[in-house]
Every structure is written in C-alpha cells, then in structure tokens.
C-alpha positions as CSV (number, residue, x, y, z in Angstrom):
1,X,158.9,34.2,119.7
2,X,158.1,30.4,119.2
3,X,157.5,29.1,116.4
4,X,155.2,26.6,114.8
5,X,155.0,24.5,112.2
6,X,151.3,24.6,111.7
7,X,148.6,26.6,113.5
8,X,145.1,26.6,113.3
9,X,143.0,30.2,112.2
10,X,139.3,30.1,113.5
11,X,137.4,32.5,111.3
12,X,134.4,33.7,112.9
13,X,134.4,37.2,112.4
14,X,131.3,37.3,109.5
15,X,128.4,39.0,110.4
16,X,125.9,36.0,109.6
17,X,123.4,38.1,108.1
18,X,121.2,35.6,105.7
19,X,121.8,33.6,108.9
20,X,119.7,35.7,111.0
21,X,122.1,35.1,114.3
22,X,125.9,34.3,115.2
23,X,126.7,31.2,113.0
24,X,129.6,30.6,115.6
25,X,127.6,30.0,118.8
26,X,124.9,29.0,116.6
27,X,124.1,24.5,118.8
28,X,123.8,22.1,116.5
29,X,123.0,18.6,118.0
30,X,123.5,20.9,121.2
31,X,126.8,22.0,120.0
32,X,127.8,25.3,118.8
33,X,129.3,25.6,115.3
34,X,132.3,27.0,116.7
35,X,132.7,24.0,118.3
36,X,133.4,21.3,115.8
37,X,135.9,23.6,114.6
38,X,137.7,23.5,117.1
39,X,137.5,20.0,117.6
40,X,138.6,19.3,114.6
41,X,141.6,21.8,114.5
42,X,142.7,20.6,118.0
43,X,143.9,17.0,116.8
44,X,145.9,18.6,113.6
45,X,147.8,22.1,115.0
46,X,149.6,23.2,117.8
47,X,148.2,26.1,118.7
48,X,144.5,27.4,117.5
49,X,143.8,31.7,116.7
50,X,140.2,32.6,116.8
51,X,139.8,35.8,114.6
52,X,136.2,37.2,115.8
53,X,134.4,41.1,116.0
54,X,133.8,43.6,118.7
55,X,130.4,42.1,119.4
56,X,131.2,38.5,119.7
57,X,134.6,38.1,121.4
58,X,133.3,37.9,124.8
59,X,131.3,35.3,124.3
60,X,133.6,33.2,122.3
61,X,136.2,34.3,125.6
62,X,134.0,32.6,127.6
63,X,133.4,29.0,125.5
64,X,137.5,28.9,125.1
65,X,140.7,28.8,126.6
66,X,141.9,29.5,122.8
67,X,143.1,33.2,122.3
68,X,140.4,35.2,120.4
69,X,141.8,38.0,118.7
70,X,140.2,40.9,116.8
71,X,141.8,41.6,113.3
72,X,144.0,44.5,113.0
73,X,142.7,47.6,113.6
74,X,143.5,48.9,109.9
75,X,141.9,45.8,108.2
76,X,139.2,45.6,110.5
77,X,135.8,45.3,108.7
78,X,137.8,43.6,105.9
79,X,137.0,40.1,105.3
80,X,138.6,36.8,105.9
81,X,141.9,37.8,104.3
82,X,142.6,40.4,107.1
83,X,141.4,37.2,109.5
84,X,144.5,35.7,108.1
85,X,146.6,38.7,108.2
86,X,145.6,39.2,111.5
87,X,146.1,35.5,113.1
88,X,149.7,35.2,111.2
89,X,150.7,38.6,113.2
90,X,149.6,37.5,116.3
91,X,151.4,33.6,115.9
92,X,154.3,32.9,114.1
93,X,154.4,29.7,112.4
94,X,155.2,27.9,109.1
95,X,151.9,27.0,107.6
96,X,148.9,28.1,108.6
97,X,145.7,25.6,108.4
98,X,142.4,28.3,107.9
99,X,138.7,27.1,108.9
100,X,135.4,29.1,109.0
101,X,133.2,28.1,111.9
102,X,130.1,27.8,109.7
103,X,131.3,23.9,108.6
104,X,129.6,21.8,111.4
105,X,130.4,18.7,108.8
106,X,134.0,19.1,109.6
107,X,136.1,16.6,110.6
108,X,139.7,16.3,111.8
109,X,140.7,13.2,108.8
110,X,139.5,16.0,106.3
111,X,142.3,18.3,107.6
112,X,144.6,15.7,108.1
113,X,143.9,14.8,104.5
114,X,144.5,18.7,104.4
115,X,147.8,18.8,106.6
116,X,149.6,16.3,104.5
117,X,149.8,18.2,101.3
118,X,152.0,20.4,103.3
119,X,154.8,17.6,103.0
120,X,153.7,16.5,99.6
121,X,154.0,20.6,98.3
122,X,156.2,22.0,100.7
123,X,157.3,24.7,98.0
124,X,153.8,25.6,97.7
125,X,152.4,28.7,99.5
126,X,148.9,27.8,99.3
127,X,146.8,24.7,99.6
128,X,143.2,24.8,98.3
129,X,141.0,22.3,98.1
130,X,138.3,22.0,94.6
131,X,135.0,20.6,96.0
132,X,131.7,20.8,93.7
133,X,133.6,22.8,90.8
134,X,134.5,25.6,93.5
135,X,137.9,26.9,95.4
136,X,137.3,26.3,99.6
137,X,139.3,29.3,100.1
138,X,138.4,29.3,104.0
139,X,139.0,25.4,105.0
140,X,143.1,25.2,103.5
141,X,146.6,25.8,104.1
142,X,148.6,29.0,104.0
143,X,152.5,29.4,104.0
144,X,153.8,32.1,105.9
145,X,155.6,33.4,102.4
146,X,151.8,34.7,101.4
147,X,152.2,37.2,104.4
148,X,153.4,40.4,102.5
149,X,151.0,39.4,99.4
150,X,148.3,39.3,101.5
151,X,149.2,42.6,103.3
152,X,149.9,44.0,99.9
153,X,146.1,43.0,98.8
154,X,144.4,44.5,101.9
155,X,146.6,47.7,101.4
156,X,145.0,47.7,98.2
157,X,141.7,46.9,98.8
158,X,141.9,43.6,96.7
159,X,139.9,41.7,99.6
160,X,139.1,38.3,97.6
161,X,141.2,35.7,98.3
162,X,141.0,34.4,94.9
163,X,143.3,37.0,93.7
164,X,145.8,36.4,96.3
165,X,146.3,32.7,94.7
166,X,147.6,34.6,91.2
167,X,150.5,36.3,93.3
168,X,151.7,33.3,95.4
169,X,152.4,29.4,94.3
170,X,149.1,28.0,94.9
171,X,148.2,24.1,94.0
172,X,144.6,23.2,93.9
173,X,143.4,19.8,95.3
174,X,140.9,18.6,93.0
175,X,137.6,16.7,94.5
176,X,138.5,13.2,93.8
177,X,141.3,13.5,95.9
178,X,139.1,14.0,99.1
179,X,137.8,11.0,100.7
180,X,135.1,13.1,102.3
181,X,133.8,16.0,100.3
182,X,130.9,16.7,102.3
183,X,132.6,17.6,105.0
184,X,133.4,21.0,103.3
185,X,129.4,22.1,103.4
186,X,128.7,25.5,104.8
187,X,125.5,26.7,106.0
188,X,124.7,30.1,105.0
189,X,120.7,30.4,106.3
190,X,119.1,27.9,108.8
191,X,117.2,26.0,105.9
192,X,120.6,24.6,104.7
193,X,120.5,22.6,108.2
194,X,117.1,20.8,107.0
195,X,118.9,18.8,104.8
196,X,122.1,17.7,107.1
C-alpha cells in the first residue's frame, strides 16, 4: 500500500438540516461548496478522500474524479470522527489535513499556513486551529498515531472530537497566528451567506 505524507479528508457527510438542502453541492458565485474545498486541498495534499452518505455519493461521483467513500459500515451515522476513521482506513498516510465542505471562505494559504505546523510539531498528533475563542476541529491536521484513539472513542460512543484531543498530543494554534481568520467561517443556514 502507498503511502503518503499528507492527505486531504473531504467531510461532507452532514445532513445539512438548518440548511434546508446539501451544503456540499449547495453554488455559491456558481460554484458548489464542495468545490472550494477541493480546490483548496488540491494545491496542499497528495491525494484527496471525500467521506459523504448513501444519498449524496452519486452526485458528488459525478462532480469528481476524487474517491468518495462512505464511512464504515459500523460508525456509519456517527459524526465527523468516523469520517476520519473512515478516510484513514481507506488511505494510508502520515498526517491527515481534515476540511468540512461548508467553508466556501477557504483558501489553499490557510492550509498551507495549516500544513506547516506539521514540520514545526512533528511529535504532535493533532493540529487545531483557535479562531473566535473556539477549537476548528473540522479544518486541521491529524497524525496517523490518533487512529486507535479515535477507533477507541467511536467504540465507545464518545463521538466529539474534543475529547479525542485529551487522549492524543494535541497543540492548539491560537488566532493571532492565522493571517486569515475568516477563512475558517462556516455557514450553517442560507442567512449566514447574506453577510459574505
């Protein structure tokens, strides 16, 4: 099996409900969310996972030449920590760099900001970024070390990631280090878009 040194995890498994629709084919400026993810991931991994549900991975299929995987049957229904179970099964690599495809304000020099702490904390086993007093739990870095933690957690039904970063060596990037904090803005219902 190959092995990479840092591969890109496309969550868009969620089920968008104070949404109203799909978030990930959601056109934005006649782009769908899932897009700028992607284009952003693209210029900083080597390969790109796209962990989505039964009733979207067709359609993703057919925007992609990216492999769009469901998560693993027995963490199915389970949140984004079986998203990053599941990509880290399906591609083995080193570090893993984690994006949600609600973050149309993405940008690859955010996660090459994010990809350098890899070198700067190489002993870490998780990356997270502070940005307006809160962990980004979804757009950050993940060692392959956290692997059995994380399968430990989903075993026990301990589905927030924030727990996972009291079992493994985690560093927290504070805000100030970010050039571009607004890049990490999600939008959870179609109003949050009037102000973009």
């Amino acid at each position: 099996m190959k092995t990479h040194h840092i591969v890109g995890v496309l969550l868009a498994g969620g089920a968008s409900r104070r949404f109203g629709e799909h978030k990930a084919l959601y056109e934005l400026d006649g782009k769908p969310f899932i897009q700028y993810s992607i284009d952003a991931l693209h210029e900083n991994t080597e390969e790109i996972v796209i962990v989505s549900q039964p009733d979207l991975i067709q359609q993703i299929q057919q925007q992609t030449t990216y492999d769009v995987i469901l998560d693993e049957e027995q963490f199915r229904g389970y949140g984004p920590l079986a998203g990053i179970y599941s990509a880290m099964k399906h591609v083995h690599s080193e570090w893993y760099m984690t994006l949600p495809c609600d973050t149309p304000y993405i940008h690859s020099e955010v996660l090459n900001q994010l990809r350098s702490y890899t070198e700067r904390y190489p002993d870490k086993d998780a990356i997270i970024p502070k940005v307006s007093g809160r962990n980004q739990p979804l757009i950050a870095m993940y060692n392959r070390r956290c692997l059995p933690m994380i399968e430990k957690n989903l075993k026990e039904n301990c589905l927030k990631i924030g727990m996972l970063f009291q079992a493994v060596e985690t560093v927290f990037i504070e805000e100030y280090e970010w050039k571009h904090p607004e890049a990490f803005r999600n939008i959870n219902e179609k109003d949050d878009l009037r102000f973009s």
